[in-house]
C-alpha positions as CSV (number, residue, x, y, z in Angstrom):
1,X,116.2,146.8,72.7
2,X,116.1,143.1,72.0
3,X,119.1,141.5,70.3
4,X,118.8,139.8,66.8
5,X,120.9,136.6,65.6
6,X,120.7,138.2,62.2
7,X,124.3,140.1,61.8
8,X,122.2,142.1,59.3
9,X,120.1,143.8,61.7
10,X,123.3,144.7,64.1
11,X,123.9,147.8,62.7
12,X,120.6,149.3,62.4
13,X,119.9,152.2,64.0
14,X,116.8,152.9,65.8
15,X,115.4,156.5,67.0
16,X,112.5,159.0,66.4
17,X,109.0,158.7,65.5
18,X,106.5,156.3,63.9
19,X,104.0,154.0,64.7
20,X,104.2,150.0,64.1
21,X,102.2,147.5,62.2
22,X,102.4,144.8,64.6
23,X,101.0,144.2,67.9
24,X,103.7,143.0,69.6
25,X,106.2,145.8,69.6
26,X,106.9,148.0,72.5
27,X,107.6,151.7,71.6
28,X,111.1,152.3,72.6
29,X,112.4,155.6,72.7
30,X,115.3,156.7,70.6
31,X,118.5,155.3,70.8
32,X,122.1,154.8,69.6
33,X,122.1,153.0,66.5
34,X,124.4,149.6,66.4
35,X,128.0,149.5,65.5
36,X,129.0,152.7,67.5
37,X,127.0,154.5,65.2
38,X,124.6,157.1,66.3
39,X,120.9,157.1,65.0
40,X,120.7,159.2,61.5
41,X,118.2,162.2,62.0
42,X,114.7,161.5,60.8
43,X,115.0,164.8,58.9
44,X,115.2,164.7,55.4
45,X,113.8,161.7,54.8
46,X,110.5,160.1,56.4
47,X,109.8,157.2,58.6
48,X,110.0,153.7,58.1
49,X,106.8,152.4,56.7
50,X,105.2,148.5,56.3
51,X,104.8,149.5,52.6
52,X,108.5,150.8,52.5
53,X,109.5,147.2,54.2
54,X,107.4,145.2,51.4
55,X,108.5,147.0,48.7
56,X,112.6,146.6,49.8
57,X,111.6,143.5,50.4
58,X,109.9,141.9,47.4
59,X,112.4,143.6,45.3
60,X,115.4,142.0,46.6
61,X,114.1,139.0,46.4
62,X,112.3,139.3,42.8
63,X,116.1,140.0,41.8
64,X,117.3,137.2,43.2
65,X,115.1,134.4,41.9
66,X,115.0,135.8,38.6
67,X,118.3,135.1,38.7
68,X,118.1,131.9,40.3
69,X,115.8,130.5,37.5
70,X,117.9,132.1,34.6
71,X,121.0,130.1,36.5
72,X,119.1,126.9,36.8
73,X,117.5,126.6,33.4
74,X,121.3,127.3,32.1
75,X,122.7,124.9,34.0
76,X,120.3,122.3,33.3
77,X,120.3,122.9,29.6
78,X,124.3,122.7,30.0
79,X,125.0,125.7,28.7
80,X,126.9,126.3,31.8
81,X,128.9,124.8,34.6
82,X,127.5,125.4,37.5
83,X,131.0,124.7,39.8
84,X,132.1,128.2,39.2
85,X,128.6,129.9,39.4
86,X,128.6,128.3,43.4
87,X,132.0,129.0,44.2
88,X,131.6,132.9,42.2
89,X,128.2,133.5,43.6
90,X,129.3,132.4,47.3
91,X,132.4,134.3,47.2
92,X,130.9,137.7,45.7
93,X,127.6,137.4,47.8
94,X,129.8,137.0,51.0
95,X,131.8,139.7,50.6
96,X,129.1,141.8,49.7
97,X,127.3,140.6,52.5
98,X,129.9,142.2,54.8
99,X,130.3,144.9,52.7
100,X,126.5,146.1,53.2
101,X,126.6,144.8,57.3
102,X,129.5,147.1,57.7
103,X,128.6,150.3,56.0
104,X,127.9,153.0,57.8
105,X,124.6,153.5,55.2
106,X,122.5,151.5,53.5
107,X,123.0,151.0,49.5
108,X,119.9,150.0,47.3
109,X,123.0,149.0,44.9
110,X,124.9,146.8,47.4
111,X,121.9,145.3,48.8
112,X,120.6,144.5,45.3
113,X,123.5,143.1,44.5
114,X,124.3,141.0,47.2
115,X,121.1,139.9,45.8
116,X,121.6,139.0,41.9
117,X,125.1,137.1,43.4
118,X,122.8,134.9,46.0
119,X,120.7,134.1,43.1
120,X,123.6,133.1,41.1
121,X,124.6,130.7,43.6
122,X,121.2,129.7,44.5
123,X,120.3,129.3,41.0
124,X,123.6,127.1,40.0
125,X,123.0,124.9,43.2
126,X,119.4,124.3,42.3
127,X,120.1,123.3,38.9
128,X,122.5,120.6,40.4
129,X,120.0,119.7,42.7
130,X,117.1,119.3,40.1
131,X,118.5,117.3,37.4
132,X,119.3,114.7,40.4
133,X,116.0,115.0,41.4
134,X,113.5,116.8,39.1
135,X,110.9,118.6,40.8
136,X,112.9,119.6,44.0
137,X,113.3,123.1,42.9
138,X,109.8,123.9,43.0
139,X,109.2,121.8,46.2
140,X,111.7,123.4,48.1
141,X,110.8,127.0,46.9
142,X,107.5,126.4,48.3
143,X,108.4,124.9,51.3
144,X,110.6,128.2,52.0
145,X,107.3,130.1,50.9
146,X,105.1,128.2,53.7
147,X,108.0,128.9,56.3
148,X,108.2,132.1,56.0
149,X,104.7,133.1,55.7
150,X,103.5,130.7,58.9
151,X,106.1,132.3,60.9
152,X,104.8,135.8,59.7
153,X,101.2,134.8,61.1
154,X,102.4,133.4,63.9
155,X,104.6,136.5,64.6
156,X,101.5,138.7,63.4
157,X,99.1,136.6,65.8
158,X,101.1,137.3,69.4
159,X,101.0,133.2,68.9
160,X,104.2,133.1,69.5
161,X,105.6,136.1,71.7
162,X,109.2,137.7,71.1
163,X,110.9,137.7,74.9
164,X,114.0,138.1,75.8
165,X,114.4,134.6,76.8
166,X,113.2,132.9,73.5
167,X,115.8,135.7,72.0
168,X,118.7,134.3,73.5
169,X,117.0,130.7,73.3
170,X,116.9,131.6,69.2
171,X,120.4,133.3,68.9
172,X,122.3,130.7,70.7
173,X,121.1,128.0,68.8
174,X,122.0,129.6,65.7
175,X,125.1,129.9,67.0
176,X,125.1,126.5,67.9
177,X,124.2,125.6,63.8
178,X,127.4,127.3,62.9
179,X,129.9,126.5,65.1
180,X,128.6,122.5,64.3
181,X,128.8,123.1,60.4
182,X,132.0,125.0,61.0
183,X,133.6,122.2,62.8
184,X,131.8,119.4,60.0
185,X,133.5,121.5,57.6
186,X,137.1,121.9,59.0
187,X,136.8,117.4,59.8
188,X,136.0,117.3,56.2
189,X,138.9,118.9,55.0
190,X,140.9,115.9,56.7
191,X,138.6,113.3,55.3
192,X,136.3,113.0,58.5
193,X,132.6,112.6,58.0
194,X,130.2,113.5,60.7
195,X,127.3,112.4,58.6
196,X,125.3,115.6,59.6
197,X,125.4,116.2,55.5
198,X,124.7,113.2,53.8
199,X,121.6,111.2,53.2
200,X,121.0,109.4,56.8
201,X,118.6,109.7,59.3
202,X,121.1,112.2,61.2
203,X,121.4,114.1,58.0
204,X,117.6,114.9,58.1
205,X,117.5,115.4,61.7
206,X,119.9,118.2,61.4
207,X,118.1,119.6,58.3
208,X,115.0,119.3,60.2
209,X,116.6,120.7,63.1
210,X,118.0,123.9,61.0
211,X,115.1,124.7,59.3
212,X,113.0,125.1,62.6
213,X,115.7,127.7,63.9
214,X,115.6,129.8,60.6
215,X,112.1,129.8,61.1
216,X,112.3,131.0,64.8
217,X,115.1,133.8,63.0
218,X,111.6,135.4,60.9
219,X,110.5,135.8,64.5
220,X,113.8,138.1,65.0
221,X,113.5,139.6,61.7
222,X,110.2,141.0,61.8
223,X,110.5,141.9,65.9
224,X,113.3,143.9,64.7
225,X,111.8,145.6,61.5
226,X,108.6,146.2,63.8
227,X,110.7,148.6,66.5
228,X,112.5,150.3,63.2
229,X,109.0,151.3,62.1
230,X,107.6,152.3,65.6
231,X,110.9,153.9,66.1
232,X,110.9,156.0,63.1
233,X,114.0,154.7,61.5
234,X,114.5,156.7,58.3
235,X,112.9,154.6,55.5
236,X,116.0,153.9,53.5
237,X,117.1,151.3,56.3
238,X,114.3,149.4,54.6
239,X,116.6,148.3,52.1
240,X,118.7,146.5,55.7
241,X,115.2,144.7,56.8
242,X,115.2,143.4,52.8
243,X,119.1,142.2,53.3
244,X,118.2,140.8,56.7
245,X,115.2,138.6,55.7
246,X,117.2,137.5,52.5
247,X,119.8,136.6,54.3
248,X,117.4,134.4,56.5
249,X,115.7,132.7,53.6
250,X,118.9,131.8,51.7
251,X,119.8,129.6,54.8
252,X,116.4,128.4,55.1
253,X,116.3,127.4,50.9
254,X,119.7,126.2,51.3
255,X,118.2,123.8,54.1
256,X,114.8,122.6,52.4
257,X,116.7,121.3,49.4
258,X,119.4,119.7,51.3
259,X,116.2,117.7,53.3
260,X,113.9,117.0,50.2
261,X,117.3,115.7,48.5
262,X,117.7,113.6,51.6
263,X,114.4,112.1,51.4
264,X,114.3,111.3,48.2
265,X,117.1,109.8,47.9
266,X,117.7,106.3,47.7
């Protein structure tokens, strides 16, 4: 079983039957799930299907840009700050976040509202972002969109193959991108700017930079949602793949407006 960056999928489990939707999957036979946590029986509920994946899936993330734009056409009309909407929806959506990574069993609920407190926080940020420059919002959602659905052709192709090497290649650098924003962050705190955040041409090569590994992290995503299905993973873990590739496209959003902001500014 490959390894995923994604702390998401670390707990799935993986055993049973099924058959996959993608061509580069290897059947695996059943195993211990992550965590210490043996897989859950197959009885009692059915296998793991695509549709089960897209449905989880588009749900999630309807939730959370409905959200998103109710946040950011309050903020902008200044109905709202958005300060606390960032620092509430960060706060909730993290703990939930470990909250749903931990649990022994997926929750619709938890994952859903992980969801609704990313797309407050999203939302609020967004609406910051847009009144300094109107007309990022939609840019960056569609620059998300094209990222993720080139990486799921490429993925869906075999253009790109999922080894073990380009594994360990994609989880070490996104190690890499958190241990450098960790240590920007704790230099900030004492007045020292790396200038990875701001507006220069470092800034953008580091946004640049991110944005390519969250893109190579969809590759990880859907390897990893492939072997659940082939596997036979009980189709409630569905609601996991959803948290996983949200989680993944938050960073990714988070990136695109952070470069568009860059480059248009002056």
């Amino acid at each position: 079983m490959r390894s995923t960056s994604n702390p998401a999928f670390r707990n799935l489990p993986v055993g049973g039957y099924g058959a996959g939707f993608q061509p580069q999957a290897q059947q695996y036979p059943g195993q211990p799930g992550y965590g210490g946590y043996d897989a859950p029986p197959v009885t009692g509920d059915r296998p793991m299907t695509v549709d089960d994946v897209v449905t989880k899936t588009a749900m999630t993330l309807g939730l959370a840009l409905v959200v998103g734009i109710i946040t950011a056409v309050a903020v902008l009309s200044k109905a709202v700050s958005p300060w606390p909407l960032v620092i509430g929806g960060m706060i909730v959506g993290l703990i939930l976040s470990f909250v749903v990574i931990f649990k022994k069993n997926p929750s619709p609920a938890l994952v859903l509202a992980y969801s609704a407190a990313e797309g407050v926080f999203l939302g609020a940020i967004t609406g910051v972002f847009e009144y300094l420059v109107p007309g990022i919002a939609v840019q960056a959602i569609l620059g998300t969109a094209l990222v993720f659905i080139t990486m799921l052709v490429v993925y869906k192709t075999g253009a790109v193959k999922v080894t073990p090497k380009l594994t360990k290649w994609i989880i070490g650098a996104t190690i890499g991108a958190a241990g450098l924003m960790l240590i920007n962050l704790l230099l900030g705190l004492f007045g020292v700017d790396m200038g990875i955040r701001g507006n220069g041409p470092l800034a953008i090569g580091i946004s640049l930079l991110f944005i390519g590994i969250a893109a190579f992290n969809f590759l990880l995503d859907f390897d990893m949602a492939d072997q659940m299905i082939r596997s036979g993973t009980p189709s409630k873990w569905a609601w996991y793949v959803a948290f996983g590739l949200m989680t993944t496209l938050v960073w990714l959003y988070l990136e695109m407006l952070r470069l568009l902001y860059a480059l248009n500014s002056d």
